[in-house]
N, C-alpha and C positions, 0 to 999 in steps of 0.2 A: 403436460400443460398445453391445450389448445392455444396457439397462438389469436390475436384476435388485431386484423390488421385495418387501421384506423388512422386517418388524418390526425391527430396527435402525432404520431411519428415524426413528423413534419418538425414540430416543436419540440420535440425531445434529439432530432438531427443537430438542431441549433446550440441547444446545450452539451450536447458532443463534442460539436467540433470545438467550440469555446475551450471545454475543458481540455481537448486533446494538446489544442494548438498551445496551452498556454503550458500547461504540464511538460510536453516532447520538450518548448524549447528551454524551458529550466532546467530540466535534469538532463537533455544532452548537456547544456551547459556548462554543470556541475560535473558531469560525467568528462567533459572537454577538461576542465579543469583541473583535474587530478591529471589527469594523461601529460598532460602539459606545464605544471607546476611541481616541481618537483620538492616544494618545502611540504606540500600536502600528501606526498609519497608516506604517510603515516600509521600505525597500528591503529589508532582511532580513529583517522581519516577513512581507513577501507570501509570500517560500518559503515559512514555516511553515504558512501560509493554505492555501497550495496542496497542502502534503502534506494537511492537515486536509479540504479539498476532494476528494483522491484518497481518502482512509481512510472518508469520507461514503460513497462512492460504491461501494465494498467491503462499508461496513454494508448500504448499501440492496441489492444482490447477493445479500449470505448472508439478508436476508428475506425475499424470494422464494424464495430457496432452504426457506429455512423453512419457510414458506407452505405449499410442495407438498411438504416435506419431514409435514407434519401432516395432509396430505390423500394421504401415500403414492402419490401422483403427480404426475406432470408435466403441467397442465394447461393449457396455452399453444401446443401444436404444437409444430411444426418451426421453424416463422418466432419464434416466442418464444423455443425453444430457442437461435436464431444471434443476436437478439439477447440475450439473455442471459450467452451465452458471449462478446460483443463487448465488452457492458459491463462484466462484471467484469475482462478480460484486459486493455483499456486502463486503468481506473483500479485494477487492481495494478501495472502497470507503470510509469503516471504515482507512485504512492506509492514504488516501489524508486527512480525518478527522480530525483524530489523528497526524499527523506533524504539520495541526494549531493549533488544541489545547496545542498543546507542545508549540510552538509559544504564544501564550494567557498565559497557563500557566509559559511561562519565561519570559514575560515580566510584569505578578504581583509579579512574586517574586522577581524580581532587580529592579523593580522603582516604589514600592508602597510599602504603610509603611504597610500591614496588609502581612501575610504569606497565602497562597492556605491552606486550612481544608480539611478535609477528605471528610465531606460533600457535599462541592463544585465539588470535583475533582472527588469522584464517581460519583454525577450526570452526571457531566461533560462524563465521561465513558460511561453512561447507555445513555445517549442521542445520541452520535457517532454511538453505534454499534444498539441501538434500528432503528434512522435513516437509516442508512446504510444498514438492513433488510428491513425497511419501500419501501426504494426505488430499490432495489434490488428484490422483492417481485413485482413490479409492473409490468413488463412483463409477468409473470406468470399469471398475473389476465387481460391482453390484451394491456396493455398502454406499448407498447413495447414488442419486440418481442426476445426470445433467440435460437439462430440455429447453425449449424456449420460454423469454419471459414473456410474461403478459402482450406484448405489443408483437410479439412473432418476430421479431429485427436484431436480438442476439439472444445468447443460451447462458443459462446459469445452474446454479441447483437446482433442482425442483423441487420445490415444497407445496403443489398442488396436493399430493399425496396424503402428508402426514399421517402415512403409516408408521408401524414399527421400526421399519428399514431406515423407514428416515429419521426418526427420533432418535434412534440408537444411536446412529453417524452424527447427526446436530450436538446433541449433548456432549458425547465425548470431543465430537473434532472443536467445538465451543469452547470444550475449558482448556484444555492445550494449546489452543493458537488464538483466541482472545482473552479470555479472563485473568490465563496464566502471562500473559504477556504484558498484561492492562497489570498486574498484579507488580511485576517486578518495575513495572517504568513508575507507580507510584511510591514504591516501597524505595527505589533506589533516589526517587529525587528527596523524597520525605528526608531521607539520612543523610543527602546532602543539605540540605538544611538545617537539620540541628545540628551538622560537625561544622559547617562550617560557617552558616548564620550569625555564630557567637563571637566568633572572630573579624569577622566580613561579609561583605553581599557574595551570593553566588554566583561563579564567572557566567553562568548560563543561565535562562528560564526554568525554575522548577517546578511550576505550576501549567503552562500550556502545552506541553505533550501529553501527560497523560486526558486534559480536556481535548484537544485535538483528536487523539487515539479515540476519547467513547465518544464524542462527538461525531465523529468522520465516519464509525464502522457499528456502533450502538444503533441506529434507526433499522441496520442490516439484524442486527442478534434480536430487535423485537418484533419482527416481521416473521423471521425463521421459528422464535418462540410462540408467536401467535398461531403459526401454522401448525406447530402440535398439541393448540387446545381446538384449536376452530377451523372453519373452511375459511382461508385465505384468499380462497379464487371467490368469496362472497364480496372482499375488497374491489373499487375499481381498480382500473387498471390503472389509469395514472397515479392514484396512490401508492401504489405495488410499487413503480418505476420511482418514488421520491426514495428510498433508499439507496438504490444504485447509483442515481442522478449525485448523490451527496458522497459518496464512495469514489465518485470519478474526480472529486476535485479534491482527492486527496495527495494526489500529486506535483497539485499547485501548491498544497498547504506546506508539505513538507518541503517541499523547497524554498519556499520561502523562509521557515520556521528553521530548517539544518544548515543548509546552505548559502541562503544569504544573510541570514542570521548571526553568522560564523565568519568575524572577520577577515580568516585567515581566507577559507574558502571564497569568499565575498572578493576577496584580494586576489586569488586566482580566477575567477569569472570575468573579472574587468580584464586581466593579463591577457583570457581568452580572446575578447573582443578590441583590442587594443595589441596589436603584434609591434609596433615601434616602441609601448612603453614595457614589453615582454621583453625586447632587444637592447632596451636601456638596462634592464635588472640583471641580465644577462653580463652586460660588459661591467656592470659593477660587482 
């Protein structure tokens, strides 16, 4: 994909940093607050850790992108470019992961008589982010290809192409790490609903994560689908860049939506930023 370096940048620098600054300091937060809390030392709590861990890693992504989004270039090479594009592709995919497994993981703990084990839920963990390399790693080795986006200032897939190579890789790597995952966070809140709807409200939102999930990463799958009926690069470029730009604030969303959502955790982020009433809980 030719980069094409343009005063826009400028404006897409701005929205960068917004979403960097607000995303890093949530889910360090979050992240602060498990370390530090130790009634959140939990088998369910680690999913939440882990999206918080994937959503970090998305922030740290778009500020680089920012970076040479404010210096109207890419200044890192080739070899910077493919890592760049490796990092942010695994931990987007380790975060679409990790909201279904959050999803799976709440709905065996509100409508099944056994609790989530630690054993479970680390596997659980090491399979998302081990995946989520797996197939983030595959352009790198040719099934897919990583290049600059439209604005020349960070690297992502390239779907200038849509060739074969890359149709092959969209489709498959699509239904595995979104559809299938879009699949089980509807299916598992859906169940929670009818088991426990009849009896009571459900402790949590059953309806805004999976809207969040096609919301947040849905503009991305009809961009990549477009590109393998049509020439994509016929798109501006600023249109191109409205997917990514809505991708980067998914970091804020999820934090907000998991973590301060979640009384408990919610209760460990105040502890964070409050170390006298950390020290009160403490001596009690």
């Amino acid at each position: 994909m030719q980069p094409l370096f343009k005063a826009d940048s400028g404006t897409k620098s701005t929205h960068l940093r917004t979403e960097t600054l607000s995303g890093l300091s949530l889910n360090i937060l979050t992240i602060l607050s498990f370390c530090k809390t130790p009634e959140l030392r939990t088998p369910s709590h680690l999913l939440v850790l882990s999206l918080a861990l994937a959503d970090t890693g998305i922030s740290l992504n778009a500020l680089v992108a920012a970076t040479s989004s404010l210096l109207r270039r890419w200044p890192y090479g080739s070899e910077g470019c493919q890592a760049h594009g490796f990092q942010g592709f695994a931990t987007a995919l380790a975060s679409i992961c990790s909201s279904a497994a959050i999803a799976w993981g709440r709905y065996h703990h509100y409508c099944t008589r056994s609790r989530l084990d630690w054993n479970t839920t680390v596997s659980l963990v090491l399979f998302v982010w081990l995946s989520s390399a797996f197939w983030a790693a595959l352009p790198l080795l040719g099934w897919g290809h990583y290049d600059y986006e439209p604005l020349g200032t960070c690297c992502t897939l390239d779907y200038s192409r849509g060739d074969r190579n890359f149709t092959s890789f969209l489709f498959t790597m699509a239904f595995f790490n979104f559809l299938l995952p879009l699949f089980i966070t509807v299916v598992s809140y859906r169940l929670m609903e009818q088991k426990l709807g009849k009896t009571s409200r459900p402790p949590v939102n059953t309806v805004l994560p999976a809207r969040t999930l096609l919301l947040g990463w849905g503009p991305y799958a009809l961009l990549y689908l477009y590109a393998t009926i049509a020439d994509a690069t016929s798109l501006s470029p600023k249109l191109q860049m409205v997917p990514a730009l809505i991708a980067k604030t998914m970091p804020t969303v999820n934090a907000v939506n998991y973590a301060l959502g979640s009384e408990m955790v919610h209760r460990g982020i105040w502890q964070c930023l409050s170390p006298q009433r950390r020290e009160r809980n403490r001596e009690q």
